[in-house]
C-alpha positions as CSV (number, residue, x, y, z in Angstrom):
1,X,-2.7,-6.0,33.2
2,X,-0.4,-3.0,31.9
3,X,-1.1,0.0,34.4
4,X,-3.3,2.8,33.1
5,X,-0.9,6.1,33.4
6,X,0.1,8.7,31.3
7,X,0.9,6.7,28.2
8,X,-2.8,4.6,28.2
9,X,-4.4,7.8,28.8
10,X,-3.0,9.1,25.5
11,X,-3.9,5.9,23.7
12,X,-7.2,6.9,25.0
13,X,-7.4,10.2,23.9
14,X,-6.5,9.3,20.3
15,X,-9.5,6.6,19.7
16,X,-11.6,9.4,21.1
17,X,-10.3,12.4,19.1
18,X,-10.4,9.9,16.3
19,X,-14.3,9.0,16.7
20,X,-15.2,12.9,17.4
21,X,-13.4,12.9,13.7
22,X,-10.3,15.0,14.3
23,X,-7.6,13.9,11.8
24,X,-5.1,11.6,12.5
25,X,-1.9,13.8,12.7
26,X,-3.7,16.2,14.9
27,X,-5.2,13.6,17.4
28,X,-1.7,11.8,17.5
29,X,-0.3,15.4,17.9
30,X,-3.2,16.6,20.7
31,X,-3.3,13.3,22.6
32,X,0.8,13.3,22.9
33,X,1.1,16.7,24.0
34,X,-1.5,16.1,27.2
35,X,0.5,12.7,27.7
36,X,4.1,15.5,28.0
37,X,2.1,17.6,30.1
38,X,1.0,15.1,32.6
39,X,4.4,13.7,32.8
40,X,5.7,17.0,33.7
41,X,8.2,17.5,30.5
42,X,8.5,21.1,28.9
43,X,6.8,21.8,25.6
44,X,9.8,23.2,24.4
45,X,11.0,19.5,23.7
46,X,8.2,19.4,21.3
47,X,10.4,20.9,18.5
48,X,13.1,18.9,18.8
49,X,11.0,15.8,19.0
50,X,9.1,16.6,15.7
51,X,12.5,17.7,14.4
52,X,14.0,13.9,15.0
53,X,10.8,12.2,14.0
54,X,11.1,13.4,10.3
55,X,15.3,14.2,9.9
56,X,15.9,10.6,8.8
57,X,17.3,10.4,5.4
58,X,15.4,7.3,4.5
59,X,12.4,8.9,4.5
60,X,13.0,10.9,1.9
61,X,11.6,8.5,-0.5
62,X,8.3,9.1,0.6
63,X,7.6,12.6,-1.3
64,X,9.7,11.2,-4.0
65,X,8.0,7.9,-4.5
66,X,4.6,9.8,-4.5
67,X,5.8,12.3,-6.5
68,X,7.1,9.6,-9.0
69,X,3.4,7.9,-8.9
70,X,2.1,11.4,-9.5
71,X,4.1,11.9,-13.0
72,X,3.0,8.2,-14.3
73,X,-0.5,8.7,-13.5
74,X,-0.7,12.4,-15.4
75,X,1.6,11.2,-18.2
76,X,-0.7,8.5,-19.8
77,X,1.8,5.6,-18.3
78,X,-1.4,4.0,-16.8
79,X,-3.5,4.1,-19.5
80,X,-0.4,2.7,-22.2
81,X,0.2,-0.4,-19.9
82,X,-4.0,-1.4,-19.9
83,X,-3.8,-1.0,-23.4
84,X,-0.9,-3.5,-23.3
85,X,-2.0,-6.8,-21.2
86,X,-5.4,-6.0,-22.8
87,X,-4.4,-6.7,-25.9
88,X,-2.0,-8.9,-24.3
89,X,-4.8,-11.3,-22.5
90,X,-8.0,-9.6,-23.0
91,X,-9.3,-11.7,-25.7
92,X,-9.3,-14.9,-23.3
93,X,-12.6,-15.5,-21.7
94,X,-12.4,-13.5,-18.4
95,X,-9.4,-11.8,-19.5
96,X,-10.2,-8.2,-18.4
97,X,-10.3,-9.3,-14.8
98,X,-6.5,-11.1,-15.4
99,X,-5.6,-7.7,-16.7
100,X,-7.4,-5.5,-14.0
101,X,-5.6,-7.8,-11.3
102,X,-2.2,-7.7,-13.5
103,X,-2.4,-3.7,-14.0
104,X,-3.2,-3.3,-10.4
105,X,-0.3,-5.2,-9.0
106,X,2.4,-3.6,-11.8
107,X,1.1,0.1,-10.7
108,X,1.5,-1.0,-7.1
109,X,5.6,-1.1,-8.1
110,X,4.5,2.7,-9.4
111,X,2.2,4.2,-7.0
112,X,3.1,2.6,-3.6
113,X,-0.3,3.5,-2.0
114,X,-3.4,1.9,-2.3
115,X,-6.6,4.7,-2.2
116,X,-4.5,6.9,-4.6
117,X,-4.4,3.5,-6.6
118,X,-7.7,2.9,-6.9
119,X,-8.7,6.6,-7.6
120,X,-5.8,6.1,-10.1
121,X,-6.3,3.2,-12.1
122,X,-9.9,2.1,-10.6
123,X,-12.2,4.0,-12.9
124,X,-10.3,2.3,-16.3
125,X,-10.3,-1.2,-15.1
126,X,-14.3,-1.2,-13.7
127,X,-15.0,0.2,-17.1
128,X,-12.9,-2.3,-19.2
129,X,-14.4,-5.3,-16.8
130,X,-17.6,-3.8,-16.8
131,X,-17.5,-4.2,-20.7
132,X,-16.2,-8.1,-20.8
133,X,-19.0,-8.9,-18.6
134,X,-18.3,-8.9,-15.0
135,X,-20.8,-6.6,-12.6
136,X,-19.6,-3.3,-11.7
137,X,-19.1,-3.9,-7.8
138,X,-17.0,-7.3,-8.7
139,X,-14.6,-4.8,-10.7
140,X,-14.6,-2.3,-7.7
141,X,-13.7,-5.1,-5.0
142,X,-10.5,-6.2,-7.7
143,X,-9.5,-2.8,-8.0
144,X,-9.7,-2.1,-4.0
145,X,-7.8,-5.1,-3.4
146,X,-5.3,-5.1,-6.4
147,X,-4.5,-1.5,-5.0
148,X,-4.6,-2.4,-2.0
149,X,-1.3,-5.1,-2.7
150,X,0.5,-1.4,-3.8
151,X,1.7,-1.1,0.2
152,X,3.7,-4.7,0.1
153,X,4.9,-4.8,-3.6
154,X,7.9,-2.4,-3.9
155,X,8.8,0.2,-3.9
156,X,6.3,0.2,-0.7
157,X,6.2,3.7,1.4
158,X,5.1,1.2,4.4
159,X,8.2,-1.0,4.0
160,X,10.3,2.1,3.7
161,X,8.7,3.5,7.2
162,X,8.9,-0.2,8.7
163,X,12.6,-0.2,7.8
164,X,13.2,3.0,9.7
165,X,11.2,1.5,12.4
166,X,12.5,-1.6,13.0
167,X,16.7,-0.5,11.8
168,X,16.2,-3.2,8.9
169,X,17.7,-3.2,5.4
170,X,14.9,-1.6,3.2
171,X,16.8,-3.4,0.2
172,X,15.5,-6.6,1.8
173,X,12.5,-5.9,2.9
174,X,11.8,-4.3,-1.4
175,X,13.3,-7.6,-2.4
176,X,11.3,-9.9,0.4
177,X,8.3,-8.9,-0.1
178,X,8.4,-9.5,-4.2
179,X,7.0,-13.1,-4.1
180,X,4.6,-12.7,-1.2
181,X,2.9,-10.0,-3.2
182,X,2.8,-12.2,-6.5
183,X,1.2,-14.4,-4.4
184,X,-1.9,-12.9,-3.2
185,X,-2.0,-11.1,-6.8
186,X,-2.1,-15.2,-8.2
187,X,-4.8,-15.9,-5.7
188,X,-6.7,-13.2,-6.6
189,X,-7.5,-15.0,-10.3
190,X,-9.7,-17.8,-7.8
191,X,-11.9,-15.3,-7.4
192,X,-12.7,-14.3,-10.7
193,X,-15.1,-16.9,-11.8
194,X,-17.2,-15.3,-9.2
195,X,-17.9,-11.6,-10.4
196,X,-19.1,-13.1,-14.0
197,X,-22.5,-10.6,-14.8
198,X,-23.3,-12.5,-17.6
199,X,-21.9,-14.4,-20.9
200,X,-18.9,-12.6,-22.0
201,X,-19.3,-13.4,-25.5
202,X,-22.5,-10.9,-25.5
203,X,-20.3,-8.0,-24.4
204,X,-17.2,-8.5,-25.4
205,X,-18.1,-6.6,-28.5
206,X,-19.0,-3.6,-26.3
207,X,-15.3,-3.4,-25.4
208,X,-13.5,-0.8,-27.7
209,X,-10.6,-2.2,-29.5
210,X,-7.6,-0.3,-28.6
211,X,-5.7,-0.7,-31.8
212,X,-8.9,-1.2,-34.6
213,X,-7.8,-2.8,-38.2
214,X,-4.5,-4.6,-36.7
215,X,-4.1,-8.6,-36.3
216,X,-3.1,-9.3,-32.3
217,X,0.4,-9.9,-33.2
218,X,0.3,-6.3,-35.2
219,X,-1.7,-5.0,-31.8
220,X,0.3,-6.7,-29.4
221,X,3.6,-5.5,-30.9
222,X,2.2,-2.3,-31.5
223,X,0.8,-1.7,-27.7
224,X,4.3,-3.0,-26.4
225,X,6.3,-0.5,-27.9
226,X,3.8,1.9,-26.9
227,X,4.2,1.0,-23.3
228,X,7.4,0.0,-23.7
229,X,9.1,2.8,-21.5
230,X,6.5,2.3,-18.5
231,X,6.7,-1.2,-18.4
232,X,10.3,-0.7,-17.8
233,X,9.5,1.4,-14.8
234,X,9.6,-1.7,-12.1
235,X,13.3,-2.9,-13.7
236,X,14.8,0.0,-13.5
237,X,13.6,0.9,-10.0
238,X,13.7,-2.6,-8.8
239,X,16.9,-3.3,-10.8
240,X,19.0,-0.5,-9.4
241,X,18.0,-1.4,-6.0
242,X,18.9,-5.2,-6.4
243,X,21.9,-4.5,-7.8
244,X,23.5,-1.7,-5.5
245,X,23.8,0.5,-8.1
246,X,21.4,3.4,-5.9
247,X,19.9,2.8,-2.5
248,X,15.9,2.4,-1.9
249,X,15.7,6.7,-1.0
250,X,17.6,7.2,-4.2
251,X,15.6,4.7,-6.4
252,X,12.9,7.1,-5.1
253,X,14.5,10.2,-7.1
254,X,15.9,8.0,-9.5
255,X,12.2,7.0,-10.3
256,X,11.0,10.6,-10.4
257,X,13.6,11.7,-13.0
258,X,12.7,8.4,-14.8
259,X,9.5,9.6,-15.3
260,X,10.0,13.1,-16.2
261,X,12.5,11.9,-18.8
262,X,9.8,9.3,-20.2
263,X,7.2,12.0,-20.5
264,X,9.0,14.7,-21.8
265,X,11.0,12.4,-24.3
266,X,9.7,9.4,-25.2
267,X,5.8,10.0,-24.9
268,X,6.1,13.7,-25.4
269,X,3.1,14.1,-23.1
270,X,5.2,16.1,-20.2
271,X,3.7,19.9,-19.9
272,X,4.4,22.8,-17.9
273,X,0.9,23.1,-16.6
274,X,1.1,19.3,-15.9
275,X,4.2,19.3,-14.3
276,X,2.9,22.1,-11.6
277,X,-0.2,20.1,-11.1
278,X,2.0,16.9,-10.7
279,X,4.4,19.3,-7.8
280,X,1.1,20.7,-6.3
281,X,-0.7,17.1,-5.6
282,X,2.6,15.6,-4.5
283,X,3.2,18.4,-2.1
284,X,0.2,18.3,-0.2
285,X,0.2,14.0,-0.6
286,X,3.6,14.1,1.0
287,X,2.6,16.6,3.6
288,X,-0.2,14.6,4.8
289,X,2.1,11.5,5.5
290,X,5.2,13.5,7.2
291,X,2.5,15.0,9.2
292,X,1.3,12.1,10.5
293,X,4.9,10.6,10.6
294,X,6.3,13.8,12.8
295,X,3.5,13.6,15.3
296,X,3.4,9.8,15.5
297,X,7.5,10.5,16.6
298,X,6.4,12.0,19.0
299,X,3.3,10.0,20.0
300,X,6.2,7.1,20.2
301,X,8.5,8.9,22.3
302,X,6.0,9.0,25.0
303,X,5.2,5.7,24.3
304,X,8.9,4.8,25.5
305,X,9.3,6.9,27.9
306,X,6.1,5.8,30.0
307,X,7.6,2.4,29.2
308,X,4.1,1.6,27.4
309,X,6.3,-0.6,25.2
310,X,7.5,-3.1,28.2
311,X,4.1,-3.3,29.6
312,X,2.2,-3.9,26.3
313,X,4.9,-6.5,24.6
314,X,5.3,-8.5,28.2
315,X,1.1,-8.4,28.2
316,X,1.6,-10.1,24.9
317,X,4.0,-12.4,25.4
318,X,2.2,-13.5,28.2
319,X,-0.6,-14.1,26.7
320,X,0.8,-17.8,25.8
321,X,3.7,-19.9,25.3
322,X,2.8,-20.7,21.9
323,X,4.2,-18.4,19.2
324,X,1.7,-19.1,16.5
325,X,-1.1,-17.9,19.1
326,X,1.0,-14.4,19.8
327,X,1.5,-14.2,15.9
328,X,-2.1,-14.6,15.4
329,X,-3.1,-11.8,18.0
330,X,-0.9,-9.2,16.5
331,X,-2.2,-10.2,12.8
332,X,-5.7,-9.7,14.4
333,X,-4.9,-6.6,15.9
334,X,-3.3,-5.3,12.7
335,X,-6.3,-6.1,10.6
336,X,-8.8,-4.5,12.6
337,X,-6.4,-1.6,13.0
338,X,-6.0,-1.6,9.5
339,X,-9.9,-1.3,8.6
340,X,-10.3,2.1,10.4
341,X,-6.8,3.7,10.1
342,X,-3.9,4.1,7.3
343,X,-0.6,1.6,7.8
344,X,1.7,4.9,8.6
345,X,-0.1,5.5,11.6
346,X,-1.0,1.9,12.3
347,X,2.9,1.1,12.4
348,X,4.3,4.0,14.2
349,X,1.8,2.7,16.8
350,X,2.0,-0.8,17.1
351,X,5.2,-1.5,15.9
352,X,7.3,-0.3,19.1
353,X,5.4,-2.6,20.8
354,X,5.0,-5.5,18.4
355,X,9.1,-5.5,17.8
356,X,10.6,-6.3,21.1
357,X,7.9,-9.3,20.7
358,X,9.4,-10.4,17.7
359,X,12.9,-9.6,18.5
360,X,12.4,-11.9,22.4
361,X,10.5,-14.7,19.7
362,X,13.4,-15.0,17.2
363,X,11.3,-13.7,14.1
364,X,12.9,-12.2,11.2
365,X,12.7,-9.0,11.0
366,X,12.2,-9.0,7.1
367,X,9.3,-11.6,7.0
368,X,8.0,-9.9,9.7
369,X,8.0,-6.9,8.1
370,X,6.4,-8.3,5.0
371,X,3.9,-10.1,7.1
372,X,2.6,-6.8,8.4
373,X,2.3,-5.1,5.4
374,X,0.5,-7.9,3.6
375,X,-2.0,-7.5,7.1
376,X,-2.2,-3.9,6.7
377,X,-2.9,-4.4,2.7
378,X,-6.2,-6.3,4.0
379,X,-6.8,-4.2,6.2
380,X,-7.5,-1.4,3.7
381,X,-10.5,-3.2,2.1
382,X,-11.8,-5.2,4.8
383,X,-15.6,-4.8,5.2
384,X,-17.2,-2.6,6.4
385,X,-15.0,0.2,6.8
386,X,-11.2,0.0,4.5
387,X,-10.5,2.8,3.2
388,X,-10.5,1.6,-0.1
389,X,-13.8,0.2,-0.2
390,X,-14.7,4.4,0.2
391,X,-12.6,5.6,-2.5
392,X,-14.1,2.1,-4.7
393,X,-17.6,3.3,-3.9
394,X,-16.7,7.2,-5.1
395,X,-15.0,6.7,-8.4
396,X,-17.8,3.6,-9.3
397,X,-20.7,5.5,-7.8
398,X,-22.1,2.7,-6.2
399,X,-23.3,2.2,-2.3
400,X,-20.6,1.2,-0.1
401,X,-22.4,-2.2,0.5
402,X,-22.4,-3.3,-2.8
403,X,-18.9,-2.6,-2.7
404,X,-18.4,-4.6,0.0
405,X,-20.0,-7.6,-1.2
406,X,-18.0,-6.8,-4.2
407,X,-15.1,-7.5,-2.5
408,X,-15.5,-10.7,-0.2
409,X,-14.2,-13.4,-2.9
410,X,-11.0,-11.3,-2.7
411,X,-10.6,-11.0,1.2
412,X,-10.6,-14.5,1.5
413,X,-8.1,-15.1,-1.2
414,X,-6.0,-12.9,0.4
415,X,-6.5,-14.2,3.8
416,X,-5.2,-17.7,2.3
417,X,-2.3,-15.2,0.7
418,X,-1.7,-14.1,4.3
419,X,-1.8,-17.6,6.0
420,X,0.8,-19.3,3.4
421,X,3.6,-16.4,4.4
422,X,2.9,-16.5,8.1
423,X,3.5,-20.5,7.5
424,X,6.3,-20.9,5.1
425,X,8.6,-17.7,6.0
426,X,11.1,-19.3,3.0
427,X,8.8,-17.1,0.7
428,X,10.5,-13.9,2.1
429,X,14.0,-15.4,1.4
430,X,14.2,-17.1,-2.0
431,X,14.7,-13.8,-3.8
432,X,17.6,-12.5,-1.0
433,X,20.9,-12.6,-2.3
């Protein structure tokens, strides 16, 4: 059993501050500070420390990527692409719930985060399947777990942080994680039959036609050239990367002056007023993660230097000689982690403990790495406390238990999703060059 010192008295100090409700950055902040002053170090390290924790270059595509999301969302790019696969597959019986799923895991390679997702996207899709007959907290449990898939399908800010983390090629991990995400979005259509409220025929003419008077080859073509310029968002981004033309932090700017360009030239929607709004929200939404990221540096750093990491990883590996078993303790741990705090935290956590693991087993560090996220994806909407299941409940105005039942048909496909990558790591290589 590791030895309760400095380092497990910080751990303990952060679930405390966090159940007395202090915010994340500051109870990683607070309880690493006590941890330096028991050990005897200097504050004045403290500033260097936060300095390193943040002064990576990679990480620059966090503001970026969220300011990129940002622009999208404001400049109608959202509401062009529903218009698009709902004339594209709405008319099938069911089809707004293939569309909700298919819109929420194309914004994912847009938005990168899940709650800002759902507050995104969510209130749209819940309408759109509320109108083709599926029951309002059905349409909120898709839309939490659709957004939810926006941490593993790139461009991810959790495989950009993970990358840092575990000195792993982030153009890998974008590429890896391509299929896996697919995947649970594909498994997500099981559950549809599920959420039917009643005959869709009886409300299907409830559902506003986006383009009224026009045949659905006239609509279709006419919605695709609409959305033409945001569907292209994911090939250029995704493209570049693939390609080496730009690196994963400069796909991240790349993406933001992709988007600027397509509202201020192609949909003309791009205004002053809008573009301060879009600076303002990304601002304080990037300040809020490179908070948390600069205190959970140094939250890490006396993590190493009590040597929590050897103690915690050998406690693991101990645990048994079968690997399957160890995986299946970190993918618990993950998941519960994941229900009550957000994957930047979870990983600058766990992750310097859970590496050397996978480094002593032999893991790759890519399907690893796409293996957490997809765990930290559940995590998010996993009953009765993900994050997304709050943000679901806000937008839909609905109690956070119908929510939740809302979204059980969806946590077990995705725990299938889960279970198929953690058993046939080929998944995370078919699309590596």
């Amino acid at each position: 059993m590791p030895e309760i010192g400095a380092g497990g008295l910080m751990v303990a100090l952060f679930f405390l501050l966090l159940v007395l409700r202090v915010p994340v950055a500051f109870a990683l902040g607070l309880s690493a500070l006590a941890a330096m002053w028991q050990l005897g170090f200097g504050l004045d390290l403290v500033g260097d420390l936060l300095t390193a924790g943040i002064g990576k270059f990679s990480l620059l595509a966090i503001p970026f990527f969220i300011l990129a999301g940002n622009l999208m969302g404001r400049l109608g790019i959202a509401d062009r692409m529903i218009r698009f696969f709902r004339v594209l597959v709405g008319g099938l019986p069911g089809g707004m719930g293939l569309v909700g799923t298919v819109v929420c895991l194309f914004w994912g390679a847009v938005s990168g985060s899940g709650p800002a997702s759902v507050a995104a996207i969510g209130p749209m899709i819940v309408r759109s399947m509320e109108e083709d007959g599926y029951s309002r907290a059905f349409a909120a449990g898709l839309v939490s777990t659709g957004a939810a898939m926006s941490i593993v399908i790139p461009p991810s800010i959790g495989l950009v942080i993970y990358g840092v983390l575990a000195e792993t090629s982030i153009a890998d991990l974008f590429i890896a994680a391509i299929l896996p995400g697919i995947l649970c979005g594909v498994l997500m259509l099981a559950a549809l039959p599920f959420g039917r409220a009643r005959d869709a025929g009886a409300t299907r003419a409830l559902s506003p036609d986006p383009y009224p008077g026009l045949r659905y080859r006239q609509a279709l073509r006419r919605s695709f050239v609409d959305s033409f310029w945001g569907l292209m968002t994911p090939v250029v981004i995704l493209g570049g990367i693939y390609s080496g033309v730009f690196t994963p932090t400069e796909a991240a700017i790349v993406a933001s002056v992709y988007a600027l360009l397509v509202g201020g030239l192609a949909y003309r929607t791009l205004t002053l007023r809008g573009l301060y709004d879009c600076l303002a929200d990304s601002a304080a939404g990037s300040s809020v993660v490179m908070l948390v990221v600069a205190y959970a540096g140094l939250f890490g750093w006396v993590v190493t230097v009590d040597d929590l990491i050897g103690q915690y990883s050998g406690a693991l590996l101990g645990l048994s000689q079968n690997q399957w078993v160890i995986l299946a303790v970190i993918m618990l741990i993950l998941l519960i982690a994941g229900m009550f705090m957000d994957a930047v935290t979870i990983m600058f956590i766990c992750l310097p403990i859970f590496l050397p693991v996978m480094r002593q087993l032999g893991w790759n560090p890519v399907w690893f790495g796409v293996l957490v996220m997809v765990n930290l994806a559940i995590g998010l909407f996993t009953p009765p406390v993900g994050i997304n299941l709050y943000v679901a409940a806000n937008i839909t105005r609905l109690p956070l238990e119908r929510v939740a039942r809302g979204v059980l048909p969806f946590l077990v496909t995705s725990l299938v999703g889960l279970t198929l990558i953690a058993a046939f790591p080929g998944l995370t290589r078919l699309m590596l060059p």
